[in-house]
C-alpha positions in Angstrom: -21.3 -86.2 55.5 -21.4 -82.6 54.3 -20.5 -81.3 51.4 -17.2 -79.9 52.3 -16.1 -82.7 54.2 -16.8 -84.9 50.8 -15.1 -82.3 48.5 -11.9 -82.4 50.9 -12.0 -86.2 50.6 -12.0 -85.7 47.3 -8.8 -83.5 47.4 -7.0 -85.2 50.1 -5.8 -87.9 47.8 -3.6 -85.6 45.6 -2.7 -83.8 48.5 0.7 -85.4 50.6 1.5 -84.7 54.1 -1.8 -82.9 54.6 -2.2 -83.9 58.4 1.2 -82.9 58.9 0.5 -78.8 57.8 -2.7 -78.7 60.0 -2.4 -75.7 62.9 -4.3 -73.6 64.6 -2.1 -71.0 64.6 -0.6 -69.0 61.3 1.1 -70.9 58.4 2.4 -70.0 55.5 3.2 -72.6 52.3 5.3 -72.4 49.3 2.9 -74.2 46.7 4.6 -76.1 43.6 5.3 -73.5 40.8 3.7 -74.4 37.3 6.4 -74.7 35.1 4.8 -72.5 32.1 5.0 -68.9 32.9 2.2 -66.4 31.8 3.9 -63.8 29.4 1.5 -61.0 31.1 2.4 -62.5 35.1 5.9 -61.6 37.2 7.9 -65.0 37.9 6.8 -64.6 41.7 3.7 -66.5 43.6 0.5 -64.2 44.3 -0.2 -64.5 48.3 -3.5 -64.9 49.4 -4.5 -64.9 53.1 -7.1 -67.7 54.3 -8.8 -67.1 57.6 -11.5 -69.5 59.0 -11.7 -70.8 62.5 -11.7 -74.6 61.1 -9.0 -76.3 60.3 -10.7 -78.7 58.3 -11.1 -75.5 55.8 -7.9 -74.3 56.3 -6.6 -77.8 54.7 -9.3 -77.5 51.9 -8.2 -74.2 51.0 -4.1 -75.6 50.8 -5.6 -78.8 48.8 -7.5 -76.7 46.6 -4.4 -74.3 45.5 -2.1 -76.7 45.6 -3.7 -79.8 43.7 -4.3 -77.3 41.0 -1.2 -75.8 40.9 -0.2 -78.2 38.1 -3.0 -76.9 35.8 -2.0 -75.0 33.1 -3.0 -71.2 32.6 -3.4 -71.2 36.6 -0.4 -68.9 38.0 1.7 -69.6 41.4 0.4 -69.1 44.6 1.9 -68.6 48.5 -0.5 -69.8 50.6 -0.7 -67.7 54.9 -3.7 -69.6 57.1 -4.7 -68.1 60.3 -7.5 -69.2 62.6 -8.6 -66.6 63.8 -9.6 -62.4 62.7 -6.0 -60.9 65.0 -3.7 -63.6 63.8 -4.9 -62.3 60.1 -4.1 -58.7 60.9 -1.0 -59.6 62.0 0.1 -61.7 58.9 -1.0 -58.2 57.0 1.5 -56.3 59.0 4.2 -58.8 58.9 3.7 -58.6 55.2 4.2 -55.0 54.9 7.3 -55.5 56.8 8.6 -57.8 54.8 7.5 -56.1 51.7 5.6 -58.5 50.5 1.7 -57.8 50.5 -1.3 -60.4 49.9 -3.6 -60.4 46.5 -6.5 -61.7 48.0 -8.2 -62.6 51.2 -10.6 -65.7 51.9 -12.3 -64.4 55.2 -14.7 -66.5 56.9 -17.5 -63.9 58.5 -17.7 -66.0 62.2 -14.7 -66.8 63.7 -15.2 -67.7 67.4 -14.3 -66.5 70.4 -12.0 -64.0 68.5 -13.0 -61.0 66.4 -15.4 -61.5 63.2 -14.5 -60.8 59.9 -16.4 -57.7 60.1 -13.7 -56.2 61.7 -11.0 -58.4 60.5 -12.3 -57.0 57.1 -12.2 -53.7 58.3 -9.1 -53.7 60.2 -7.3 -55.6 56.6 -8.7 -52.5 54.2 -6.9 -50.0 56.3 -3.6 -51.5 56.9 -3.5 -52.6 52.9 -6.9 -51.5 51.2 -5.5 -53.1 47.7 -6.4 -56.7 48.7 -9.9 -57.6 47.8 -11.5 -59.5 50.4 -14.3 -62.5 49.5 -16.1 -62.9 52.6 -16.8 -67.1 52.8 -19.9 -68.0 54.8 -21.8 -70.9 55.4 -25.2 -68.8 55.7 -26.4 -65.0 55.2 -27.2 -63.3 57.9 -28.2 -60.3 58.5 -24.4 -59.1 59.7 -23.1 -61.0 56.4 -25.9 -58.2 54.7 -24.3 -55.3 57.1 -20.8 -56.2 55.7 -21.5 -55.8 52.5 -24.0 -52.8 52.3 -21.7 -50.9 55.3 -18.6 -51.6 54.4 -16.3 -48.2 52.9 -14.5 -50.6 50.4 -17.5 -52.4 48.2 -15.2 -52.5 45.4 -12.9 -54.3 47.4 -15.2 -56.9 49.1 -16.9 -60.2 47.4 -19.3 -62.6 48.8 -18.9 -66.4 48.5 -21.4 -69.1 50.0 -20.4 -71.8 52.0 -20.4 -74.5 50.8 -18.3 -73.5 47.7 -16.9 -75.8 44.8 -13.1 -75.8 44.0 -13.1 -74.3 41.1 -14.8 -70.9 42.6 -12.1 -70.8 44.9 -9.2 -71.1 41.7 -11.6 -69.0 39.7 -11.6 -66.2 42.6 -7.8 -66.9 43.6 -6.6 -66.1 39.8 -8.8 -63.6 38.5 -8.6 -61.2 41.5 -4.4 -61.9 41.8 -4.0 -60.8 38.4 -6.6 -57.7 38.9 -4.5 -57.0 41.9 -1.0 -57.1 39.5 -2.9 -55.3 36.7 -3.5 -52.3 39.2 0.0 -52.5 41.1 1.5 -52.3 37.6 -1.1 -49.1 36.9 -0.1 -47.5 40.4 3.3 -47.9 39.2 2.4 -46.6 36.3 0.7 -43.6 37.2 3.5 -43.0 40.2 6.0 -43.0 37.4 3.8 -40.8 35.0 3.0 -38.1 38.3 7.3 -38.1 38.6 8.0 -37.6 35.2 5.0 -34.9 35.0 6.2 -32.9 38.2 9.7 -33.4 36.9 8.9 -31.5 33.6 6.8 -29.8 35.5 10.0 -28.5 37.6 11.6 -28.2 34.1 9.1 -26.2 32.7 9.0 -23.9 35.4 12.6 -23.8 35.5 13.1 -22.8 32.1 10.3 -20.8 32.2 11.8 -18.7 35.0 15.2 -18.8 33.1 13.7 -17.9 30.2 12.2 -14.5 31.8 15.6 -13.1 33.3 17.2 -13.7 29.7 14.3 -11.4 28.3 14.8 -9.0 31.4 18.7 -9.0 30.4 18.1 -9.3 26.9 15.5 -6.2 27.1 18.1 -4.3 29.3 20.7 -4.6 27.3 18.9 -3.3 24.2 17.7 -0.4 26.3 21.4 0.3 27.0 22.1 -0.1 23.0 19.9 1.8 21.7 20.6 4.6 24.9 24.4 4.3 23.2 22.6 4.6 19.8 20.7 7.7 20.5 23.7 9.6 22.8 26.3 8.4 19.5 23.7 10.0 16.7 22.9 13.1 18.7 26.6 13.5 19.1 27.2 12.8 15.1 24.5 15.7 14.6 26.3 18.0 17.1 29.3 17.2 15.4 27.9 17.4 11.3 26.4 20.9 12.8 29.5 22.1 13.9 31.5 21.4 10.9 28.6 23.2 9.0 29.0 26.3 11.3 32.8 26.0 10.3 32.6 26.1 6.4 30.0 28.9 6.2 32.1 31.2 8.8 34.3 31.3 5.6 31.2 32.3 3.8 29.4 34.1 5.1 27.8 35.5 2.1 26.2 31.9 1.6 25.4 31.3 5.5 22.6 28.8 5.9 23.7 27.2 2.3 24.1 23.4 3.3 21.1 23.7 6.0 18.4 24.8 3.4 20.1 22.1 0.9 19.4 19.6 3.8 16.0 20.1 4.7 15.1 20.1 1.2 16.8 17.3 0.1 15.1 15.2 3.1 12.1 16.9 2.1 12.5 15.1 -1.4 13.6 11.9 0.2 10.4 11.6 2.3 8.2 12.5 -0.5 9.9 9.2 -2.3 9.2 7.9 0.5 12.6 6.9 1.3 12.9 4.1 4.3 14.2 6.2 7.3 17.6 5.4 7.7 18.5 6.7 4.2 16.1 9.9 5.1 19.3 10.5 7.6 21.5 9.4 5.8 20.4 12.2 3.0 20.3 14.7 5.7 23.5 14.3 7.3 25.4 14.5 3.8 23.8 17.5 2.5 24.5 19.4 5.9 27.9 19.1 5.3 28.0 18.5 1.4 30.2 21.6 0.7 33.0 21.0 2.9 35.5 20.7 0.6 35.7 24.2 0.6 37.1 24.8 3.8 40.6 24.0 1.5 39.7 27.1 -0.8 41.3 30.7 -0.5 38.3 33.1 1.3 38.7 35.7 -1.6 37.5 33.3 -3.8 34.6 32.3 -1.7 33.5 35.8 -1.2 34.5 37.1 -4.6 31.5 39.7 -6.4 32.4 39.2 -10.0 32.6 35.9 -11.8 35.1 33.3 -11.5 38.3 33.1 -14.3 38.6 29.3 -15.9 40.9 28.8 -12.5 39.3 30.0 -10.1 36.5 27.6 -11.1 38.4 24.7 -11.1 39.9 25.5 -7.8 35.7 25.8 -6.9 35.3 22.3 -8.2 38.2 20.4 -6.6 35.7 21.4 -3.5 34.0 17.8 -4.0 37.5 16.0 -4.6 38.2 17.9 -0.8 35.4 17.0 1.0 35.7 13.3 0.3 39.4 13.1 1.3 38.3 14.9 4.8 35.4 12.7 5.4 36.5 9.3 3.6 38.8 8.2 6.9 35.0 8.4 9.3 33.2 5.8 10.1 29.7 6.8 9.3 27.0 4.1 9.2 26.3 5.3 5.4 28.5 6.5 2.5 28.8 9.7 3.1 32.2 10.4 1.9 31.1 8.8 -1.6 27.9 11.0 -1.6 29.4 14.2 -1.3 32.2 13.2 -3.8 29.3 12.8 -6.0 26.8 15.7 -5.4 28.0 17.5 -8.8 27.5 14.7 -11.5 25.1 14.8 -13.9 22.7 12.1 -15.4 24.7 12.9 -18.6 27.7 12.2 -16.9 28.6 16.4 -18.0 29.3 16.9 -14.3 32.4 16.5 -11.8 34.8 15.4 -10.8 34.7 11.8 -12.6 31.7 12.2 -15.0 29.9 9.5 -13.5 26.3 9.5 -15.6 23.2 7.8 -14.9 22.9 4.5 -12.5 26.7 5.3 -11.7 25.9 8.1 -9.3 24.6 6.6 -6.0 21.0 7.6 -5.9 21.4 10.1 -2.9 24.0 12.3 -4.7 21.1 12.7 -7.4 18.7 13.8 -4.2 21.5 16.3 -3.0 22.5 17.4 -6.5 18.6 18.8 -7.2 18.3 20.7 -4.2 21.6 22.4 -4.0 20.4 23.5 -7.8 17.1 24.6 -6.8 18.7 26.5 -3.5 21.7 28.2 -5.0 19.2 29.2 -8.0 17.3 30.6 -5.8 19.4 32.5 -3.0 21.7 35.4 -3.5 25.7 34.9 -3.9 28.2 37.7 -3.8 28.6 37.7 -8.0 24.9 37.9 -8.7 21.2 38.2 -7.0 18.6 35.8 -6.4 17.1 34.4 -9.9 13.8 33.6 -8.2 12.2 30.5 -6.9 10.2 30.0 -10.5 13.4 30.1 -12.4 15.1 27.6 -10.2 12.4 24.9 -10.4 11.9 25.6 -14.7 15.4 24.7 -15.0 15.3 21.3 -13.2 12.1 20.7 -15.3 13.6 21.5 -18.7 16.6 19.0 -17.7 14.5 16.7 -15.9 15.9 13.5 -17.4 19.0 15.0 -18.9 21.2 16.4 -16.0 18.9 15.1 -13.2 17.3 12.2 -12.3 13.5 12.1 -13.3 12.0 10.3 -10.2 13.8 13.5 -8.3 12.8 16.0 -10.0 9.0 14.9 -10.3 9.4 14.6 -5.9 11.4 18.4 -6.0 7.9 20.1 -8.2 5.6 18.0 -6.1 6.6 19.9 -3.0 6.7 23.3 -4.0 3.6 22.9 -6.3 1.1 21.0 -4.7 2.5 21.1 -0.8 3.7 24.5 -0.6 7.2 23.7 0.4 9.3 26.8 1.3 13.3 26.8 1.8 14.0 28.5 5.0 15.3 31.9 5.3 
């Protein structure tokens, strides 16, 4: 008696119904779960495909799974046999149709008259090439040797010699159905991962692309501002000019006044080194810093003798006048509150509210030097020009007392050491 037909003996006695289940053709068997369930196994039975010619085989491999289906640690199994290498290959197609593939494949290598497991092998790995296939033979040969140096799926494909013990055939039946779960679960896995990449993937690019039109709008739309920006300050300089134009028609004695007290006041502010919003700032007030007097009588403007006590008080409201015109504009500094200032002293001796010291908002003190310095130095109808040196020895000699020091250091510093010249 041979060894198999001994170990099936051995079987067949806590096997039931045994002769009953043998066929030639395809069957398939529901084994007896195990009642303990493996935490890291799903509730349903791993199927693994037999296929050998005999059906004494066939039965051993059914007595094998089943008998130790009661063991414990050993998982569920469904149980397909098919005689022959076509019947196989069909079972595999059925099984995809039913959505419901095999773990593992016990393949006998001769299967006469039909097709060898050669090709049954082959013909398995490329309708489903996750089962692993043990090739079971009762000798090597030199095609068993072909199969497994030829074949395109080594890692797939096992070799097992007939005749084999029971426990090889549980040992290969678990380990390789729970490989095959292991890397169904990793498939899944990395399917899931590859979704969830190309969706935030799609995200990425999305926002991405979203992200590049807001900067396109974004970038337009401060174009546009700072276009507005540009037109509304050009247009605030046309207009500052004109109103400069305006005052000194009624002067035209002191013509050119407020520009040369502009340019160097600004002068000042850069060599302070102002930030360059309050350089304009600066600018734009002195270039309009005696508009008050548009309110005063001509003859006075243009008078060649000195002032009476009146007169001169009707000379100072000037700064009173100018803020009232230019308080109700909405000017992006306080310019209305610098020229109301522009004649207050650091000793708080000047007008019209005797402000003194930190109380006069620094760019009055700016304007306040250089309209001393410039008037000093230009003609006016009731006197002549007292000289450039006169002008800058009397802002020295009060340099603390009637004007701010940090000013009047900047003023000298120009004309001294840079060679700053009013304009004519």
């Amino acid at each position: 008696m041979s060894k198999i037909q001994v170990t099936y003996s051995a079987i067949k006695a806590n096997s039931q119904g045994s002769e009953k289940h043998r066929s030639k053709g395809p069957m398939t068997r529901r084994l007896n779960k195990h009642p303990q369930k493996m935490e890291d196994l799903d509730n349903k039975a791993y199927r693994i495909l037999a296929v050998d010619d005999d059906s004494t085989v066939r039965d051993l491999y059914e007595g094998i799974l089943k008998a130790n289906s009661v063991l414990p640690g050993i998982p569920n199994f469904e149980l397909t046999c098919c005689a022959q290498g076509d019947e196989a290959v069909e079972a595999v197609k059925r099984s995809f149709k039913e959505k419901s593939p095999y773990a593992v494949a016990f393949l006998d290598l001769n299967m006469p008259p039909g097709p060898d497991g050669e090709w049954t092998a082959e013909e398995i790995h490329n309708l489903d090439p996750r089962i692993t296939t043990v090739v079971v033979t009762g000798y090597r040969s030199t095609n068993a040797s072909n199969v497994e140096q030829a074949a395109r799926f080594s890692d797939k494909l096992l070799y097992l010699q007939k005749p084999f013990h029971p426990r090889e055939i549980i040992q290969f039946a678990t380990a390789l159905s729970i490989k095959w779960r292991a890397q169904k679960q990793l498939l899944t896995m990395q399917a899931d991962l590859e979704n969830l990449v190309e969706k935030r993937t799609a995200e990425l690019v999305r926002s991405n692309r979203m992200l590049k039109i807001e900067i396109v709008n974004r970038k337009r739309m401060q174009q546009e501002l700072q276009q507005s920006f540009e037109s509304l300050k050009k247009a605030m300089h046309s207009t500052i000019q004109a109103i400069s134009r305006t005052v000194e028609m009624r002067d035209p004695y002191t013509s050119g006044h407020q520009q040369r007290v502009a340019d160097l006041a600004k002068a000042i502010a850069e060599q302070l080194k102002l930030p360059e919003s309050q350089i304009e700032c600066i600018y734009m007030a002195a270039a309009i810093h005696d508009i008050g007097k548009i309110s005063l009588p001509a003859e006075i403007l243009v008078k060649p003798i000195p002032l009476s006590n009146i007169e001169i008080s009707l000379i100072q409201a000037h700064a009173q006048a100018g803020y009232d015109i230019l308080k109700g504009i909405e000017f992006p500094w306080p310019i209305a509150d610098i020229v109301l200032q522009h004649h207050e002293r650091m000793d708080g001796s000047g007008y019209p509210q005797g402000l003194a010291g930190e109380n006069i908002v620094f760019e009055a003190r700016i304007i306040c030097v250089a309209d001393v310095v410039e008037t000093m130095a230009s003609h006016r109808p009731y006197r002549p020009s007292m000289g450039m040196d006169k002008a800058l020895e009397e802002i020295g000699k009060n340099r603390g007392v009637l004007y701010d020091p940090r000013v009047v250091d900047a003023c000298l510093k120009i004309f001294q050491e840079k060679g700053f010249e009013l304009p004519s």
